[in-house]
MOPAC internal coordinates of N, CA, C and O (Angstrom, degrees):
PM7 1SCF
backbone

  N    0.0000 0     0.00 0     0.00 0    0    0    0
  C    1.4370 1     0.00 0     0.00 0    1    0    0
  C    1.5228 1   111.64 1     0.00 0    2    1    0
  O    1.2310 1   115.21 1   172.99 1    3    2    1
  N    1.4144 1   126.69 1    -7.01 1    3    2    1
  C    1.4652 1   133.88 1  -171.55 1    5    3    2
  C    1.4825 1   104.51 1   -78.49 1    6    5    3
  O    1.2310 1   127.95 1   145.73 1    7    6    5
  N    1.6970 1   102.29 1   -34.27 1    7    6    5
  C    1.6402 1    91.94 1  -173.35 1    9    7    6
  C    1.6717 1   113.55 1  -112.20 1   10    9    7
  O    1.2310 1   134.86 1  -140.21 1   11   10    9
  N    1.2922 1    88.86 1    39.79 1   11   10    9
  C    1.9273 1   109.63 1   177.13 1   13   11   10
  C    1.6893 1   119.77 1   -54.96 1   14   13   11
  O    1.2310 1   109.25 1   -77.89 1   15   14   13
  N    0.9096 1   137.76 1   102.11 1   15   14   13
  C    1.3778 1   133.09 1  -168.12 1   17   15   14
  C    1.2698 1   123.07 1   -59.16 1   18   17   15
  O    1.2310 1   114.37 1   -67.49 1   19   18   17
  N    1.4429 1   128.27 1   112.51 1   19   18   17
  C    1.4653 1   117.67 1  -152.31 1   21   19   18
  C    1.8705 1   103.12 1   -60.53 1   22   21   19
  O    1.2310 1   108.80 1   -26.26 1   23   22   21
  N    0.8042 1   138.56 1   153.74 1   23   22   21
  C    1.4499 1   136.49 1   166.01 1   25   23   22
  C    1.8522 1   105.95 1   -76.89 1   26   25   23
  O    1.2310 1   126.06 1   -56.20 1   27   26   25
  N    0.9101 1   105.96 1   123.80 1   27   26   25
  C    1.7501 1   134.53 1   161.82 1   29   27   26
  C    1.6048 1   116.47 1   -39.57 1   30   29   27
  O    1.2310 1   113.68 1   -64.09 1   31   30   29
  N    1.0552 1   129.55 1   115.91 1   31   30   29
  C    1.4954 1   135.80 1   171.97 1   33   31   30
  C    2.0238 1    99.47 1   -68.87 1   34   33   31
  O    1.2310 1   126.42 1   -54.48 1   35   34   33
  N    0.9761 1   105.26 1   125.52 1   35   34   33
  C    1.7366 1    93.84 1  -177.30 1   37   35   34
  C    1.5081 1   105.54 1   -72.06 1   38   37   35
  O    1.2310 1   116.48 1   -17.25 1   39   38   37
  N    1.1356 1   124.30 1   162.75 1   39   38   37
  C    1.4310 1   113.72 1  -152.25 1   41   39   38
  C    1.9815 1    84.80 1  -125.15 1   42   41   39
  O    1.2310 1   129.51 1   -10.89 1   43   42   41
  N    0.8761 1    99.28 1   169.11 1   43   42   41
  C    2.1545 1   103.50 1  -167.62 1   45   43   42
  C    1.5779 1    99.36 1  -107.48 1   46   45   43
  O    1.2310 1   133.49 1   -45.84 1   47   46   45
  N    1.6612 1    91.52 1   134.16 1   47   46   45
  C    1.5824 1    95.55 1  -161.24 1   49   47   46
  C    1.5418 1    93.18 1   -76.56 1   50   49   47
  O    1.2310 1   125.56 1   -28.96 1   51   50   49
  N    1.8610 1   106.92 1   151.04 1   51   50   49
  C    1.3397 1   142.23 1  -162.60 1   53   51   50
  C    1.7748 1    85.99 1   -55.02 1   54   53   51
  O    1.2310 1   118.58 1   -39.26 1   55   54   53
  N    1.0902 1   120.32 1   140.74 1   55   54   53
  C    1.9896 1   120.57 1   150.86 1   57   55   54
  C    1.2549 1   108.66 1   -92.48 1   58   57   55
  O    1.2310 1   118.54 1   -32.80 1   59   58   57
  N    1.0109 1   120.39 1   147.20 1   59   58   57
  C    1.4344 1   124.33 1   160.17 1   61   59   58
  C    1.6337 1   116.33 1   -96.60 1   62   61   59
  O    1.2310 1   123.99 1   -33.04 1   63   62   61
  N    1.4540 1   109.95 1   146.96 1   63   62   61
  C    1.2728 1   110.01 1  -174.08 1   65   63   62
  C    1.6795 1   114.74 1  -162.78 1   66   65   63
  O    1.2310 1   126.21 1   -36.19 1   67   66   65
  N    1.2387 1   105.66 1   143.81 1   67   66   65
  C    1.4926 1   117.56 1  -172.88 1   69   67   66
  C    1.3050 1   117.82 1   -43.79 1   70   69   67
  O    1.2310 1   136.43 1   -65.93 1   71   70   69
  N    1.3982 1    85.80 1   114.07 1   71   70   69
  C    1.8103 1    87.95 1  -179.19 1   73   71   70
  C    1.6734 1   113.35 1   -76.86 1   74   73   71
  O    1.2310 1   119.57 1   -67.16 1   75   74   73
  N    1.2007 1   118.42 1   112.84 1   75   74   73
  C    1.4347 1   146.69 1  -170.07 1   77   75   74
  C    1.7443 1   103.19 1   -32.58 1   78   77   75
  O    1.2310 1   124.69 1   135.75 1   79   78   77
  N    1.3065 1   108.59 1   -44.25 1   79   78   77
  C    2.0071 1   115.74 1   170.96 1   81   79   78
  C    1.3333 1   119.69 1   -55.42 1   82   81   79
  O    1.2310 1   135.79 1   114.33 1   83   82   81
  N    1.8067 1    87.04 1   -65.67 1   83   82   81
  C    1.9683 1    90.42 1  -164.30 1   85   83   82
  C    0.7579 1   101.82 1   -83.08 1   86   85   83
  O    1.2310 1   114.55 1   126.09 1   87   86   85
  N    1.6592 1   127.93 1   -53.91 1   87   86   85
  C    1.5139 1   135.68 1  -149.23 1   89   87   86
  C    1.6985 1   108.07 1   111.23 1   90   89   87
  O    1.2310 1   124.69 1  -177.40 1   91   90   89
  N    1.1170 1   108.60 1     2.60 1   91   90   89
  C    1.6613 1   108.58 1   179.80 1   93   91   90
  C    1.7192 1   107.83 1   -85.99 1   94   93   91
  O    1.2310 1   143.02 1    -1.89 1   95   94   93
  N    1.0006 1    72.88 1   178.11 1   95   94   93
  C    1.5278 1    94.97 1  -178.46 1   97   95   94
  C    1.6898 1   129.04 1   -68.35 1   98   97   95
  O    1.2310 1   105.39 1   -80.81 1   99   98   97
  N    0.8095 1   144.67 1    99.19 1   99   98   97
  C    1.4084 1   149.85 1  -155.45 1  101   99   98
  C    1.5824 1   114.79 1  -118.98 1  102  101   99
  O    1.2310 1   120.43 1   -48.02 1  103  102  101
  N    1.1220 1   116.78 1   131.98 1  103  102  101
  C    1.2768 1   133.41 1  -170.44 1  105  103  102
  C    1.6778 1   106.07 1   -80.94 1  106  105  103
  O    1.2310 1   103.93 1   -84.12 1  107  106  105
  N    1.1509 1   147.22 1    95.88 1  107  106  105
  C    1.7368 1   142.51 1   168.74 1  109  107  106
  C    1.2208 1   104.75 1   -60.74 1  110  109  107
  O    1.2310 1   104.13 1   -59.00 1  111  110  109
  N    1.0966 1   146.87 1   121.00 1  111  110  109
  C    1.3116 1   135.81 1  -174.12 1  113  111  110
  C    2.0588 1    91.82 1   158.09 1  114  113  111
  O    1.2310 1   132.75 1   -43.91 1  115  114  113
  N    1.8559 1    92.97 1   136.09 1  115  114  113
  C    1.3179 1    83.27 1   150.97 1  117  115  114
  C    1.4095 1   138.24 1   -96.45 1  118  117  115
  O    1.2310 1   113.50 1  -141.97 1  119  118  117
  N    1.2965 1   129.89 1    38.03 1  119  118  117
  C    1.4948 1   142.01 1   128.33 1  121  119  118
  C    1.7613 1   110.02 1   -39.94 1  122  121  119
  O    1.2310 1   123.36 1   135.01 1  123  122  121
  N    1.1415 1   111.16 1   -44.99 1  123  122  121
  C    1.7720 1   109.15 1  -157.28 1  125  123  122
  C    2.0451 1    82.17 1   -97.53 1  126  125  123
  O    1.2310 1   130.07 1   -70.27 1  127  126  125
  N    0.9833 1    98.19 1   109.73 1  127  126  125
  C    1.8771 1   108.68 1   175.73 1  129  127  126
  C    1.2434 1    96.23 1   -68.12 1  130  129  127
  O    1.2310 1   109.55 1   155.08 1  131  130  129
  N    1.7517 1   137.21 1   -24.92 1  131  130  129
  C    1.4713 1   144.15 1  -161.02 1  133  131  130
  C    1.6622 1   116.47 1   -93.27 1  134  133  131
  O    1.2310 1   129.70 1  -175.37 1  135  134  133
  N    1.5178 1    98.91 1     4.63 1  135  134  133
  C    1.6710 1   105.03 1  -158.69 1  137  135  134
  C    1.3890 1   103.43 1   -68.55 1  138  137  135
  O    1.2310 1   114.60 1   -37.48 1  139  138  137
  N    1.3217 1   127.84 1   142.52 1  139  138  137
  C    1.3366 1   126.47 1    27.36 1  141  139  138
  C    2.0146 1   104.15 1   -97.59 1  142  141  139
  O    1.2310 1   128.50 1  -178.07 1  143  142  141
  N    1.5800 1   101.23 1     1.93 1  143  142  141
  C    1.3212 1    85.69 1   175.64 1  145  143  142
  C    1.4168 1   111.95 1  -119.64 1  146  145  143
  O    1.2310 1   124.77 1    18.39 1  147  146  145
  N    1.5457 1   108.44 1  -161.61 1  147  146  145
  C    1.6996 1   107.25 1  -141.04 1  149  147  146
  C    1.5307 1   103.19 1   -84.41 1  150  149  147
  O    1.2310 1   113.57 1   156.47 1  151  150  149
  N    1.2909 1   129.77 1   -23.53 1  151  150  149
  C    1.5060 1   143.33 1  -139.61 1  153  151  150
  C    1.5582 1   110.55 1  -176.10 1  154  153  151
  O    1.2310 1   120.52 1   -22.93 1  155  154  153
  N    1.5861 1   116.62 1   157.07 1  155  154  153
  C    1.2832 1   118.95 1   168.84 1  157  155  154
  C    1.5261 1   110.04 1   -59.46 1  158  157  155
  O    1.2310 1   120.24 1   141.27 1  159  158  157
  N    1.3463 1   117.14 1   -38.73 1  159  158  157
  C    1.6748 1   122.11 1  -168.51 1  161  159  158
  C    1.6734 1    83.49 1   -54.90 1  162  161  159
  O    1.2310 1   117.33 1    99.64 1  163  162  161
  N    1.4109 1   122.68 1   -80.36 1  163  162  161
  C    1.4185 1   122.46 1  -164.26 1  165  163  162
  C    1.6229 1   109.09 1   -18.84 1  166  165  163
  O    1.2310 1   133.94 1   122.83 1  167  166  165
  N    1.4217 1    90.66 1   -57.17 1  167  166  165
  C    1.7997 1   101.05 1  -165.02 1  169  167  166
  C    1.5670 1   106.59 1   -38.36 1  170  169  167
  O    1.2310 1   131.25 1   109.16 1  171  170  169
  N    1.1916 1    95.89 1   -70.84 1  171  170  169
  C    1.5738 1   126.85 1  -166.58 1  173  171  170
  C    1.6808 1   111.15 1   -43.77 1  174  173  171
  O    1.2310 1   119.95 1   158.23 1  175  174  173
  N    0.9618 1   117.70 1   -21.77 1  175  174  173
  C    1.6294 1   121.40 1  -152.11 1  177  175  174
  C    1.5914 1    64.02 1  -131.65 1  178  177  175
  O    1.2310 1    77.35 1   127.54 1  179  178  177
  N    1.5839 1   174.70 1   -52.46 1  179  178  177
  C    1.3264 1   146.80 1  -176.90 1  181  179  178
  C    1.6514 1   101.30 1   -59.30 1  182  181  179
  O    1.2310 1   118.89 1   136.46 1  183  182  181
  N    1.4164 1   119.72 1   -43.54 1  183  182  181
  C    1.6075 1   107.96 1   166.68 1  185  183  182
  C    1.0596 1   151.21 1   -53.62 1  186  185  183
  O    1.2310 1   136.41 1   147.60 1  187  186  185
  N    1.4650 1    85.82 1   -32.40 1  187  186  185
  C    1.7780 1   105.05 1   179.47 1  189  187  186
  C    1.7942 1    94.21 1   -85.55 1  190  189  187
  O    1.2310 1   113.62 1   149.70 1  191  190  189
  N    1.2333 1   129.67 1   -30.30 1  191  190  189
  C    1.2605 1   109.35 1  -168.54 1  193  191  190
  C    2.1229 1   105.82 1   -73.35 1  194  193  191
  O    1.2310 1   125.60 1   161.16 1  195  194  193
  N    1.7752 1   106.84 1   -18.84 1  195  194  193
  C    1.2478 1   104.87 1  -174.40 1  197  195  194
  C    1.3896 1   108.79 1   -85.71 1  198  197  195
  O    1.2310 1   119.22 1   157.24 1  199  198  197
  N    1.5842 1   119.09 1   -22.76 1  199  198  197
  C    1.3965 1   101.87 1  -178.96 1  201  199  198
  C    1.8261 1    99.77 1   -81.47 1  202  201  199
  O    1.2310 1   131.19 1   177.75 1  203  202  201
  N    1.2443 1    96.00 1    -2.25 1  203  202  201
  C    2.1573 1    80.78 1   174.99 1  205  203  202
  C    1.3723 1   107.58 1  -104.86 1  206  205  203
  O    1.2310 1   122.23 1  -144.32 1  207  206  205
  N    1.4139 1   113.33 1    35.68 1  207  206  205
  C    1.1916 1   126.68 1   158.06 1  209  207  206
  C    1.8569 1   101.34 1    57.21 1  210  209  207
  O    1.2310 1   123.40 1  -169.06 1  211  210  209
  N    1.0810 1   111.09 1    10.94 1  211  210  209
  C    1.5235 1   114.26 1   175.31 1  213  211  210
  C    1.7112 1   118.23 1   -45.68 1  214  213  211
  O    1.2310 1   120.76 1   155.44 1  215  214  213
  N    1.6142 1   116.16 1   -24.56 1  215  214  213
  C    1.1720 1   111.63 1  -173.50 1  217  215  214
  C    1.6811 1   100.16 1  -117.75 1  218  217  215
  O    1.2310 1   127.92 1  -124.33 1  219  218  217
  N    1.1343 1   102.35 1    55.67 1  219  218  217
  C    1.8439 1    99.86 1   157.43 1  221  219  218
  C    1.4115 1   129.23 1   -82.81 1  222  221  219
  O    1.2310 1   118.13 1    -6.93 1  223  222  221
  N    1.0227 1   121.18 1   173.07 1  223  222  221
  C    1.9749 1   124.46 1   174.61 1  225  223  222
  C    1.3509 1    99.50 1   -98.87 1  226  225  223
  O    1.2310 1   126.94 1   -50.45 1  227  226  225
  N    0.9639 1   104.26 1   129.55 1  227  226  225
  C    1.5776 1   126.36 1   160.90 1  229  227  226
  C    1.3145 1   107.40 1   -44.92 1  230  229  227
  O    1.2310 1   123.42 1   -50.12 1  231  230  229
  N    2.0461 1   111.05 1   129.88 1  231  230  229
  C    1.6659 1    94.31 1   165.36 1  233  231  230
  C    1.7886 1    95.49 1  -162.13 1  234  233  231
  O    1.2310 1   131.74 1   -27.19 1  235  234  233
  N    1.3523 1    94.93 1   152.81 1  235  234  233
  C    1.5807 1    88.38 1  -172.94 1  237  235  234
  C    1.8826 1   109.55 1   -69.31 1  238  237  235
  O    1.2310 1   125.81 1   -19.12 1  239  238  237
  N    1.2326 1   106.43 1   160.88 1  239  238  237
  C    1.4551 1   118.04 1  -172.65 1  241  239  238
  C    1.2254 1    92.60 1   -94.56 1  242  241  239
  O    1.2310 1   127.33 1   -47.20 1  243  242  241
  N    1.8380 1   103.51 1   132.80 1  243  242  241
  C    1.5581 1   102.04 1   148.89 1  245  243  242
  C    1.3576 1   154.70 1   -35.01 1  246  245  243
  O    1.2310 1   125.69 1   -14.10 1  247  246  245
  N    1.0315 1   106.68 1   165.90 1  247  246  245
  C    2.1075 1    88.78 1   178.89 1  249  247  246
  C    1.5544 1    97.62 1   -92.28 1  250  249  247
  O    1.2310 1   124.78 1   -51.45 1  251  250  249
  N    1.0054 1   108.42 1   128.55 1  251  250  249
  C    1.4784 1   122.25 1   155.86 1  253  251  250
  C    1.7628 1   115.96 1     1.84 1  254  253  251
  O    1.2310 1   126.64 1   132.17 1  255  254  253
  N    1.4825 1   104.83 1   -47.83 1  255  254  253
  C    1.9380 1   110.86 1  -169.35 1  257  255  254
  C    1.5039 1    92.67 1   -67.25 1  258  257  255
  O    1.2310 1   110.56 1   128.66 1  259  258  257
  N    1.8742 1   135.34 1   -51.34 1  259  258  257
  C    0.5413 1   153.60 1  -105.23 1  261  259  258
  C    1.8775 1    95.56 1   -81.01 1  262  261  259
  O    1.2310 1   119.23 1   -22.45 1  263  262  261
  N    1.5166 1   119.07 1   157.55 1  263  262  261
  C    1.3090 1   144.89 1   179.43 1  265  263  262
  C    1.6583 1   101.77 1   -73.59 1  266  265  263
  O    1.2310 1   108.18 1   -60.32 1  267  266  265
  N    1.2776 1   139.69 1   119.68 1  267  266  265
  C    1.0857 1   107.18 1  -178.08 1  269  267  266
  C    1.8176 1   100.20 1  -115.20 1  270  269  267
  O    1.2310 1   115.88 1   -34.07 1  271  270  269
  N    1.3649 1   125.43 1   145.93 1  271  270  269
  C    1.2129 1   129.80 1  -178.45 1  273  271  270
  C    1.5148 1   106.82 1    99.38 1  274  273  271
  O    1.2310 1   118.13 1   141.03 1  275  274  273
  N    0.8475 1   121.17 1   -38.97 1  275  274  273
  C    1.8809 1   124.24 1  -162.27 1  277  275  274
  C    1.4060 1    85.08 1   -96.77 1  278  277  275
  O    1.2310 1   117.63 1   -44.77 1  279  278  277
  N    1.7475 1   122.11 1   135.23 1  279  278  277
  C    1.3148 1   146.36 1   163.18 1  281  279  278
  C    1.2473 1    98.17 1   -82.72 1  282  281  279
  O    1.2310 1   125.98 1   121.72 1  283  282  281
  N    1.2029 1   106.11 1   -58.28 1  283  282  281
  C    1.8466 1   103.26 1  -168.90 1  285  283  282
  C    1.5374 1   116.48 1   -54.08 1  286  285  283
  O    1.2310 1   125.49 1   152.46 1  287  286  285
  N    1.0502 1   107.05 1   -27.54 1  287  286  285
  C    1.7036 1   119.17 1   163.35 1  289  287  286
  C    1.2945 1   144.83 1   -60.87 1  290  289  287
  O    1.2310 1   129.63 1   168.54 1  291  290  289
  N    2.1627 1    99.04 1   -11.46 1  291  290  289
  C    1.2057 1   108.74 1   174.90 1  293  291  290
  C    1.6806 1   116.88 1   -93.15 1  294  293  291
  O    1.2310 1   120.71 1    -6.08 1  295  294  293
  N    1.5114 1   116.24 1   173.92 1  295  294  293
  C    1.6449 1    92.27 1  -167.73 1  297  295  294
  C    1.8001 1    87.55 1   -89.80 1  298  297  295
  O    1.2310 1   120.10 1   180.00 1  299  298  297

């Protein structure tokens, strides 16, 4: 009984899901080191689009007079 094989927790099958770049198909699972997207290319080109600040919020620009950085400064 010492060398009893522990029994296995069943593990939950992988989903697949839209990879956020292309639109393909993407494996969720940690098998895919790239998750939530499909490939390193995906990755890489979602990074490069965040360091070019491509995914900011919209917001109106100050007026010109305006304090910039200090809240307490606005009326």
């Amino acid at each position: 009984m010492a060398n009893a094989p522990i029994p296995s927790t069943p593990q939950p099958a992988a989903r697949q899901v839209i990879c956020p770049c292309c639109g393909g198909p993407s494996l969720y699972s940690p098998a895919n080191r790239f998750r939530p997207f499909c490939s390193e290319r995906c990755r890489q080109i979602d990074l490069g689009a965040w360091a070019n600040e491509d995914f900011r919020m919209p917001a109106e620009a100050p007026p010109p007079e305006a304090e910039y950085g200090d809240p307490r400064r606005e009326p």
